[in-house]
Every structure is written in structure tokens, then in C-alpha cells.
C-alpha positions as CSV (number, residue, x, y, z in Angstrom):
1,X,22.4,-26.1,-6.9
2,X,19.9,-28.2,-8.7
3,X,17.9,-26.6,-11.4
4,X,14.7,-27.6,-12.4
5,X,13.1,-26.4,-15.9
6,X,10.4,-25.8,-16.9
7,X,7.8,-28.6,-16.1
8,X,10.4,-30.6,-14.0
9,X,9.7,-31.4,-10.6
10,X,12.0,-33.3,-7.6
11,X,11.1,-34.9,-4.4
12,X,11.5,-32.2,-1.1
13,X,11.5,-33.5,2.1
14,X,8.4,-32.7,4.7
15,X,10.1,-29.7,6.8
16,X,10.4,-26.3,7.0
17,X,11.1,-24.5,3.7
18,X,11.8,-21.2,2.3
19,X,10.9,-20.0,-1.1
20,X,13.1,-16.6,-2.6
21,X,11.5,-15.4,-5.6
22,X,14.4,-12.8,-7.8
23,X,12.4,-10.7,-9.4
24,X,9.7,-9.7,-7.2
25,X,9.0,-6.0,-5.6
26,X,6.4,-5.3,-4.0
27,X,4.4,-2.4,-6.1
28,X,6.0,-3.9,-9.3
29,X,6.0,-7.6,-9.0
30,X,4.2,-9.0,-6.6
31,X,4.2,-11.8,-4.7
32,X,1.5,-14.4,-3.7
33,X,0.6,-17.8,-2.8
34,X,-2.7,-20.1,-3.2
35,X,-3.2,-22.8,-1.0
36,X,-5.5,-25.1,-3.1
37,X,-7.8,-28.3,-2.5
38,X,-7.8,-31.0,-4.8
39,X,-10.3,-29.2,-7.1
40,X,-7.3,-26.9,-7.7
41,X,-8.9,-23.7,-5.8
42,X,-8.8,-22.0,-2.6
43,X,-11.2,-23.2,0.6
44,X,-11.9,-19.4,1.1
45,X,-10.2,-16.2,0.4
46,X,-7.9,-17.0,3.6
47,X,-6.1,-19.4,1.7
48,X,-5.0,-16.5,-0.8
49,X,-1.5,-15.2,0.8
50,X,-0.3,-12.0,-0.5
51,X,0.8,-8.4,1.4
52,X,-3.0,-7.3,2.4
53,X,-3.1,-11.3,3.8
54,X,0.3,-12.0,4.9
55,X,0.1,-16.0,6.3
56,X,-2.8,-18.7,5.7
57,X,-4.8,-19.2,8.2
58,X,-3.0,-21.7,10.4
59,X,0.6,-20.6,9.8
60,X,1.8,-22.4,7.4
61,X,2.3,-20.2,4.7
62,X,3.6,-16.6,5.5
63,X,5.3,-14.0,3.2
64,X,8.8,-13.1,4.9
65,X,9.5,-10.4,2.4
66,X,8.7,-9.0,-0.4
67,X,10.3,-11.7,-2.5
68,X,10.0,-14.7,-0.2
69,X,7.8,-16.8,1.7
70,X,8.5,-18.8,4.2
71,X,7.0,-23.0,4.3
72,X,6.1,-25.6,7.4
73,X,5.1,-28.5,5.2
74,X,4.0,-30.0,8.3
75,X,1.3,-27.9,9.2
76,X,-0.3,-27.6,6.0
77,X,-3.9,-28.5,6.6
78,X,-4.7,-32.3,5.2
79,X,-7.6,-31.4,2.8
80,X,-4.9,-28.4,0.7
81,X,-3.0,-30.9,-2.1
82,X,-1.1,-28.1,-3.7
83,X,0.8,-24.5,-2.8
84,X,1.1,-22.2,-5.9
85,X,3.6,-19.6,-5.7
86,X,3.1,-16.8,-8.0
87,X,3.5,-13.3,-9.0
88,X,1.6,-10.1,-10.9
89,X,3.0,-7.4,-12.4
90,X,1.4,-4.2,-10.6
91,X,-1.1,-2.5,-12.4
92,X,1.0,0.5,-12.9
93,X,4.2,-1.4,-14.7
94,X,3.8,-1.8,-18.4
95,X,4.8,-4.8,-20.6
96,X,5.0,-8.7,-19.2
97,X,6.7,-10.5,-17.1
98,X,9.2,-11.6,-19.9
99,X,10.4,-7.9,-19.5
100,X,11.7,-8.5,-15.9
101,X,15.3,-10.2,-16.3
102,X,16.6,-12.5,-13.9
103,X,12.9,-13.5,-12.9
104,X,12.8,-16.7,-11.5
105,X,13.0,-19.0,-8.0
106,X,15.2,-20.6,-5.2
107,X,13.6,-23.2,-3.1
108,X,15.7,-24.2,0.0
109,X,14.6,-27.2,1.9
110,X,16.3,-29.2,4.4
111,X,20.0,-27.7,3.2
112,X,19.1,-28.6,-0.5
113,X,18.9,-25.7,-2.6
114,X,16.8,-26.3,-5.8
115,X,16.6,-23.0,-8.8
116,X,13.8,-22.8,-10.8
117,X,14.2,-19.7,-13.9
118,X,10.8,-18.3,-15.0
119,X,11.9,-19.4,-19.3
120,X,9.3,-19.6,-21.8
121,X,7.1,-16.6,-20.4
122,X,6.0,-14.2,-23.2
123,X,2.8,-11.6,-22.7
124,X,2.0,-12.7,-19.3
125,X,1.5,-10.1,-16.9
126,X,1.1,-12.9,-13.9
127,X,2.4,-16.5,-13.9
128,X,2.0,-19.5,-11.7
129,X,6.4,-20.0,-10.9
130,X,6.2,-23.0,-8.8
131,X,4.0,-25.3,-7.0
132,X,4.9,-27.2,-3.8
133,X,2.5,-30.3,-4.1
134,X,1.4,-33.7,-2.4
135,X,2.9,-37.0,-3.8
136,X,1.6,-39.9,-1.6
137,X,2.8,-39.2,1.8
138,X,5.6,-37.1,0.4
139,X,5.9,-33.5,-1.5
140,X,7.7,-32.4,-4.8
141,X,8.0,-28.9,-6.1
142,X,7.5,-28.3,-9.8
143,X,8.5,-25.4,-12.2
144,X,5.7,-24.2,-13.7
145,X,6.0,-21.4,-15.2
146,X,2.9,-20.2,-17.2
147,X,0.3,-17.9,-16.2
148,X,-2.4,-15.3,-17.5
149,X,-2.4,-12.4,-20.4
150,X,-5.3,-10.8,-18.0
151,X,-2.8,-10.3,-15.0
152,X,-3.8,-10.3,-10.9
153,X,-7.6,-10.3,-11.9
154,X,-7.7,-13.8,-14.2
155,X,-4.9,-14.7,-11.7
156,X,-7.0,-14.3,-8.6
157,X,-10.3,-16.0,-10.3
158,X,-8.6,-19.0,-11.4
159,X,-7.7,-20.1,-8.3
160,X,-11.3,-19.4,-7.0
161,X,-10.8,-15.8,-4.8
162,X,-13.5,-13.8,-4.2
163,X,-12.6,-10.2,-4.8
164,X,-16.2,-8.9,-4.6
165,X,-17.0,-5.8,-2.1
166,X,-18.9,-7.7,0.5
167,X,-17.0,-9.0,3.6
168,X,-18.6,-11.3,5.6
169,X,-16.8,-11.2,8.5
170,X,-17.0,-7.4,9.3
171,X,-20.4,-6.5,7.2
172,X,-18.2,-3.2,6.1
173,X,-20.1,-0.7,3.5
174,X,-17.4,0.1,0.8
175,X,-18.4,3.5,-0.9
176,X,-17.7,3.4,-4.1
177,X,-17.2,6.9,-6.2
178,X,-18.2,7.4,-10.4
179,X,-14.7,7.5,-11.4
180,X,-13.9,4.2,-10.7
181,X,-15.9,3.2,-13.8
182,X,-13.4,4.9,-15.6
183,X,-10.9,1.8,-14.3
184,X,-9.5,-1.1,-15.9
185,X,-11.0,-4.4,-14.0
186,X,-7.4,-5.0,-12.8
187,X,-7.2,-1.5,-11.2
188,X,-10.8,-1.6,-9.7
189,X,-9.8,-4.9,-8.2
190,X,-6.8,-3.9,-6.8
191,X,-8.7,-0.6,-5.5
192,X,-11.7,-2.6,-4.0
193,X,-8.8,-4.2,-1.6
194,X,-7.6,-1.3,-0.4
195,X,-11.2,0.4,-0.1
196,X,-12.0,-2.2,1.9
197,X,-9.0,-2.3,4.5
198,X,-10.2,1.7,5.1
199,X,-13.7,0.8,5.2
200,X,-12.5,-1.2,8.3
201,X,-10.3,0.5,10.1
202,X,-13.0,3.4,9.8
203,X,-16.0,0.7,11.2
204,X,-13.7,-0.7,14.0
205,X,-12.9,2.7,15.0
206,X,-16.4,3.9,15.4
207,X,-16.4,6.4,12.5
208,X,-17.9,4.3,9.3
209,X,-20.1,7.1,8.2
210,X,-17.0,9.4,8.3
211,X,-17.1,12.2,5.7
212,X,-14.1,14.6,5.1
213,X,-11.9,16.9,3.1
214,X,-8.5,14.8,2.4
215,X,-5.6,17.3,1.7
216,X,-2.2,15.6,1.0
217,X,0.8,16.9,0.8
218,X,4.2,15.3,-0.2
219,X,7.9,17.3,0.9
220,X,9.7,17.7,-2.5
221,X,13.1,18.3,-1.4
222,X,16.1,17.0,-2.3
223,X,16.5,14.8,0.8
224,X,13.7,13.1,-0.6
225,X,15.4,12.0,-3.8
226,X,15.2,8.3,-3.6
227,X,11.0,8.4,-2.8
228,X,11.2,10.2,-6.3
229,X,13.5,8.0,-8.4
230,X,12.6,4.5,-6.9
231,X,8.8,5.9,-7.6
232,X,7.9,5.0,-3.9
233,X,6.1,8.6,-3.9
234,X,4.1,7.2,-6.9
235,X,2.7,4.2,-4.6
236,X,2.2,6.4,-1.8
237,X,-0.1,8.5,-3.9
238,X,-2.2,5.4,-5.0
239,X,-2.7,4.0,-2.0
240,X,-3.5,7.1,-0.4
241,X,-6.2,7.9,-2.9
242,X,-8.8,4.6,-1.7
243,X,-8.6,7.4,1.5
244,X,-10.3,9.6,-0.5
245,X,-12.6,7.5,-1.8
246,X,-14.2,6.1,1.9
247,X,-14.3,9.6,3.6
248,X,-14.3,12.2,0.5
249,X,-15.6,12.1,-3.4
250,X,-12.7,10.2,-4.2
251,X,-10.3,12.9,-5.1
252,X,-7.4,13.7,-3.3
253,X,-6.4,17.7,-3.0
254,X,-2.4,17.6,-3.3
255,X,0.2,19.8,-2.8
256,X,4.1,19.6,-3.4
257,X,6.2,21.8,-1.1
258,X,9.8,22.5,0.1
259,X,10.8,26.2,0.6
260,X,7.4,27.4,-1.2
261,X,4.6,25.1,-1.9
262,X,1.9,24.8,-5.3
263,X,-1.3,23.1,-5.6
264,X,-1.8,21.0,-8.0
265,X,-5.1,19.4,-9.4
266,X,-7.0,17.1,-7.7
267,X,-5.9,13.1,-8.5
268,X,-9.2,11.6,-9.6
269,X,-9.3,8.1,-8.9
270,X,-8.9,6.9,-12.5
271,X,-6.1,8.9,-13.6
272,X,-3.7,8.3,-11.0
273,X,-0.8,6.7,-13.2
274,X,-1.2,9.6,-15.6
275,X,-1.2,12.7,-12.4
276,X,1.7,11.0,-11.1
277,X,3.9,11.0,-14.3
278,X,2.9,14.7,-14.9
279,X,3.6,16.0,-11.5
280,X,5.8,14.0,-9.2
281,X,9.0,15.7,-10.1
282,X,11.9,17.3,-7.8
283,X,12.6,19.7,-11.1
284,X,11.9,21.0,-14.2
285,X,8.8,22.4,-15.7
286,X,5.5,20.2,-15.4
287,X,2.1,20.7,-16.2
288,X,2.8,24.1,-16.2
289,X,4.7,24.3,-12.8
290,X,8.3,25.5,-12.3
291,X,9.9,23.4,-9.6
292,X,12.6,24.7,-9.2
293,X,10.4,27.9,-8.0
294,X,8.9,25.4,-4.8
295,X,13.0,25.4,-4.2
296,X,15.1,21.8,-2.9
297,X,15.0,23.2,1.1
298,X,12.3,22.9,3.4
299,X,9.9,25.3,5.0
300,X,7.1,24.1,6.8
301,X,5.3,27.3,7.8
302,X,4.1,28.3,4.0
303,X,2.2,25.5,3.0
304,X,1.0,24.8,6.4
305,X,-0.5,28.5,6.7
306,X,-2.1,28.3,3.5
307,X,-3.9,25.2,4.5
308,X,-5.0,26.5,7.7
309,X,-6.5,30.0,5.9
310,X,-8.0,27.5,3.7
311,X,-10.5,25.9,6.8
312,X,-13.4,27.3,7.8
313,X,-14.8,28.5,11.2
314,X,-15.4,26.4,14.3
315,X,-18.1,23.9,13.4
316,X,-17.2,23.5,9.9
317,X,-16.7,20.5,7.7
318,X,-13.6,18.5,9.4
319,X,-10.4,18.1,7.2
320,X,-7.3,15.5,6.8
321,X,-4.6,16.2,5.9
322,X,-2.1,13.9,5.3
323,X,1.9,15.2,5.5
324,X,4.5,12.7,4.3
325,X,8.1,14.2,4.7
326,X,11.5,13.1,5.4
327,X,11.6,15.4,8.7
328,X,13.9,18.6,8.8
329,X,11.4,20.5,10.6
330,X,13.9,23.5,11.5
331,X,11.3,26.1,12.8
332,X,10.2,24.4,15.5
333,X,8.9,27.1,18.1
334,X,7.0,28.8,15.0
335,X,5.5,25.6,14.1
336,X,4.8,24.5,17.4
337,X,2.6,27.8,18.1
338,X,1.2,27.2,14.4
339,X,-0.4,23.9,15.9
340,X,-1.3,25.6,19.0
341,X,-3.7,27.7,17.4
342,X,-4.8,25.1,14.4
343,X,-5.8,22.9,17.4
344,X,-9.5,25.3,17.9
345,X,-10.2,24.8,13.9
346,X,-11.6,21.8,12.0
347,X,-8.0,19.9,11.3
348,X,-6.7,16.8,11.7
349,X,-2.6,16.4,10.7
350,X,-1.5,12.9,10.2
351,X,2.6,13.0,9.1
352,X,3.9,10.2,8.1
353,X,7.8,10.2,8.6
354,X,8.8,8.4,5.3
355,X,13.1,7.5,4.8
356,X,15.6,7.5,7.8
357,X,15.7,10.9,9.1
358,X,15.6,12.9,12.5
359,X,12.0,13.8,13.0
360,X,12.6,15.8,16.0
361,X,9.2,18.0,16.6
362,X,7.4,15.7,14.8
363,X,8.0,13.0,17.2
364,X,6.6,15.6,20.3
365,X,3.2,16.3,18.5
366,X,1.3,14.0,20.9
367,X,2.4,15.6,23.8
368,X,2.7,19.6,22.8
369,X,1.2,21.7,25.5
370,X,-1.2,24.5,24.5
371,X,-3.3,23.1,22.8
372,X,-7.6,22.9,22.2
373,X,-7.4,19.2,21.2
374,X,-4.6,17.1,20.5
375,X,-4.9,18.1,16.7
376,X,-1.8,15.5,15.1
377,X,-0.5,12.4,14.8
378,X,3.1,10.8,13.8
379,X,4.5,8.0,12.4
380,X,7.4,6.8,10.9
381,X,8.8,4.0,8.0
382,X,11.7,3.4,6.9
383,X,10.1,1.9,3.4
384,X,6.3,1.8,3.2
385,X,6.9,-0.7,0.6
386,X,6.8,-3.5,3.4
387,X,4.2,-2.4,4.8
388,X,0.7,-3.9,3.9
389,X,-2.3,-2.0,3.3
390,X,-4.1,-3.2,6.4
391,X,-1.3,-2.1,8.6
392,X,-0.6,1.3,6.8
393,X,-4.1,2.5,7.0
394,X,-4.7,1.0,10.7
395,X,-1.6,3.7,11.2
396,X,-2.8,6.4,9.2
397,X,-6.5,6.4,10.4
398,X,-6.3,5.4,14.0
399,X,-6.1,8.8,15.5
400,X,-8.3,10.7,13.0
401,X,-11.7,9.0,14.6
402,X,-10.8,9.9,18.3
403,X,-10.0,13.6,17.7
404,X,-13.4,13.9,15.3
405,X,-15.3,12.8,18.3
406,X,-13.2,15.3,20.7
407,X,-13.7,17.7,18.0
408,X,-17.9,17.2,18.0
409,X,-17.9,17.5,21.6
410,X,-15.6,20.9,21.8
411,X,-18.0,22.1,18.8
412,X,-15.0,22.7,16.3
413,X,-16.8,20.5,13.8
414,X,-20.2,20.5,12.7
């Protein structure tokens, strides 16, 4: 293999190409890419490539994973001179990019394979690896390998992205709650994205001016061991949470259960890093919680019961919760009649199968007989990590607007 350092470039050859980048994880390093005219900046905020925007606009640049992307030189529109492949640490991993070992790119292009190390970073929190750029009638590639103190925000704005509220193309209202001035700009950025995929999927769906309680509740057992210690139930948490913001005050209600169940306080939109390291635990004592007292089994019917005392009457304000669990749903014909008779209150439940696991009930919701109005959804993911926001909440939300309209109509909500 042919390494280039830093500041080198080489000739490629005009076909298709693939770009691994070691390093990057989606939630802790991510990846992007900036196709840029000759005044070194983006056309339009369709020419920024990252997980919420996973290919340009004509093809030719799409993220295959996490930590690649995949090229077709070819069909790179004439008036883009230059590709910039680069990565940000995520707003909730400390330190620089020099921290993450092994950082650094493989760039394979008509059977040539051409390593590129990320050397010489220091207190950069996002960098500019390579660039894949015009030469006359040809390309090169080019280590680069420098980037920005100021992270994804000075990142995003040197390259000439707009990452304002508006959105032209779907004239969606983004609510925005008083916490988020408690944010870093890096954060609020970040959380302006996401706002704005919900704000979408609620407009398209017919329910923009949607207002709700937003209950979550996470399975703590000790199937779910990995979503603990890979801290995937930390990123589900955060991206739930822009949720909140578009159909509640921002503040999600949580709950951890397996055998038992406690509520624990509301995660305010500003303090999400700092909820999450207090209270995402599978034991111990924490914030004044004994864990091992919610027990490493799960039973569905406690927490589930104290939600549905928690309602109020026929015509009250509608509720979401949101259920993420690694299945095991063993008391299946007490469970079933629980939903039975939740289905005539003012309750939507969205599960989310999360790991690989037998669902079993959970998989029947749609179809249980018995019931007022079809009062749950179900889906499942191996890894939400690969999934972009955009696609995540377009699953989460996209039955919650058709049973509030059922649930008008039957006056079970106000």
C-alpha cells in the first residue's frame, strides 16, 4: 500500500472509488463529506454528506457506512473542483481527535490502495483527512489532515452550510424550548438537525401542531448489557429528547425497568450528557436509586400499569410513550388484555425492538383483536447506530399521527 503523509497527494484514476475512514463511529466520530466549488464551499446544503444526508444530490457521493463512503468520480457534477472527507468528534466525547488512535484513511481506487494516517492533529475536535480534487482533466487525492479547535460547528461554516432553522423546501416551524440556551453552539446545532427531521415527519404526517406528554422508558436488564457498555442507550436518549422538544416542553419523563421499574427525573434538554452518566446504569447505587432493587429480569406488567394509572380519562391530553427493549415479553396473554383495555385511554405505545432478540408479542401488536383503536406500534434494529435521524424518527412517529386522529374522532382525546 502506498502511504501518503501529510500534505502529499498522488494521481487516482477517474472511476469508481471507495474511501474507509479507521477511526470513525457514528455517535463518536463522525463522518462527512463536502462537495465544494472552486470558491472552496458548498453550492447548497445538499452538497453536505453526512448520516442525516446520506448521498449528494446526484449520486455521486454516498456514505456506505459509518466509516466509509463510497466515490463515482464520473458523475461528480462539472462546476464541484474538490471532495473533502472529514470527521467530528460528537458533542458528547471529550478531548481531540489526537485521542482517537489508529485514526486515519484507505482510499482504494481502480485496485490501488493508497493509506493516508491522520499525524500532526493536536486539539482538534474535527479535521479535514483527505480531499479528492480536480487536476486538469484528471483527479489526485491529498492528505490533509488539519481541521478546527471549534469542532462540527466551525467545521460546517467553513465550508459554507447553512445550519439555521428555516427549511426552504418544507417551510417546517421548528419549536424551540428555553433550555436550549443553556447549550453549547455545537450542541444546539447538532439539536436544530434533529428538531428539524421531527418537525417533518410531524408536517408530512398532518400533525405539525402536535402537542403531547412523551414518557420513555428503557428495559434495564441484563440482556441489554451491550446498549449499556457500548453507550448506545446514551445516544438513544439524546436523540430521543429533540422528541420532546417538537411535541412536549422539551423534557422527556423516563423510566428504567426490568422486574420493578423507578422514575427518574425528567432529562432537560441541556443536561443530557450529565442525566445520562448519573442514571444509565444496569447496577449499583445512582442518584440515589438502588438498581439492583429494579432486579436484571424483565416484567412488563409493573411499569406498564403504573403508566396507564398515570393517564387521565377519555378526552384527556394524549400521551407517547416510547418503549425500547430487547424483547422477552413472557406474559403475553396478561399483557395482551393490558393493551386491550389501554386501547379506550389517551395512549399511544411506540416499542422499539433494540439488539437481536425474539420479539414475539411485540411483533402481533398491529393486529391484536379487542381493541378500541389500534393503540401500538413496533419496530425493530439491530443497531440504531446506522440508522439516520431522518429514517429513525420517520419510524418512530409515523403511527403516532394516524391513531391521534382515530383517537379525536372516538373522543379519547381532547
Amino acid at each position: 500500500m502506498t502511504r501518503l503523509a501529510r500534505g502529499e497527494n498522488v494521481e487516482i484514476v477517474c472511476s469508481p472509488t471507495s474511501v474507509a475512514v479507521a477511526g470513525a463511529r457514528r455517535g463518536e466520530v463522525d463522518l462527512m463529506v463536502f462537495q465544494l466549488g472552486a470558491n472552496g464551499r458548498v453550492r447548497s446544503d445538499e452538497d453536505f454528506v453526512f448520516f442525516n444526508n446520506p448521498s449528494s444530490p446526484e449520486g455521486a457521493v454516498r456514505l456506505a457506512a459509518a466509516d466509509g463512503v463510497d466515490l463515482d468520480l464520473a458523475a461528480v457534477p462539472a462546476d464541484i473542483d474538490k471532495l473533502s472527507i472529514a470527521v467530528a468528534l460528537d458533542d458528547s466525547v471529550p478531548g481531540s481527535l489526537a485521542d482517537r488512535a489508529g485514526l486515519g484513511v484507505v482510499v482504494e481506487n481502480s485496485g490501488v490502495s493508497l493509506g493516508a494516517d491522520a499525524s500532526g492533529l493536536s486539539t482538534e475536535r474535527a479535521a479535514v483527512l483527505v480531499e479528492v480534487y480536480r487536476r486538469g482533466s484528471g483527479w489526485k487525492v491529498r492528505n490533509v489532515s488539519a481541521g478546527w479547535d471549534g469542532g462540527l460547528a466551525v467545521l460546517v461554516t467553513e465550508h459554507g452550510v447553512d445550519v439555521t432553522d428555516s427549511d426552504s423546501a418544507d417551510d417546517v416551524a421548528v419549536r424551540t424550548v428555553p433550555d436550549e440556551l443553556g447549550l453549547p453552539f455545537e450542541k444546539r446545532q447538532k439539536l436544530d438537525m434533529r428538531k428539524r427531521e421531527v418537525a417533518k415527519v410531524l408536517l408530512h404526517k398532518g400533525a405539525g401542531e402536535t402537542r403531547a406528554r412523551v414518557v420513555l422508558v428503557i428495559d434495564k436488564t441484563g440482556s441489554m448489557r451491550r446498549q449499556y457498555s457500548t453507550r448506545a442507550i446514551n445516544r438513544v436518549v439524546e436523540r430521543m429528547v429533540p422528541v420532546a422538544t417538537q411535541i412536549d416542553d422539551g423534557r422527556l419523563e423516563p423510566y428504567l425497568y426490568a422486574k420493578n421499574f423507578a422514575r427518574l427525573p425528567d432529562i432537560a434538554v441541556h443536561e443530557v450528557d450529565s442525566w445520562c452518566d448519573t442514571f444509565l446504569h444496569l447496577g449499583g447505587v445512582h442518584g440515589g436509586i438502588d438498581y439492583k432493587a429494579i432486579g436484571g429480569y424483565n416484567d412488563e406488567l409493573p411499569i406498564m400499569t403504573d403508566i396507564i394509572s398515570s393517564l387521565p380519562p377519555r378526552g384527556g391530553t394524549p400521551t407517547l410513550v416510547l418503549f425500547f427493549t430487547d424483547g422477552g415479553f413472557q406474559q403475553r396473554g396478561k399483557i395482551s388484555e393490558l393493551m386491550r383495555r389501554a386501547s379506550s385511554l389517551p395512549a399511544f405505545w411506540q416499542f422499539v425492538g433494540i439488539g437481536r432478540a425474539d420479539y414475539g408479542l411485540l411483533e402481533k401488536l398491529d393486529t391484536l383483536d379487542g381493541r378500541t383503536l389500534d393503540n401500538a406500534g413496533f419496530f425493530a434494529v439491530d443497531d440504531l447506530d446506522t440508522i439516520d435521524d431522518a429514517e429513525l424518527y420517520r419510524r418512530l412517529l409515523s403511527e403516532f399521527p394516524d391513531w391521534l386522529r382515530a383517537a379525536k374522532s372516538a373522543g379519547v382525546v381532547g
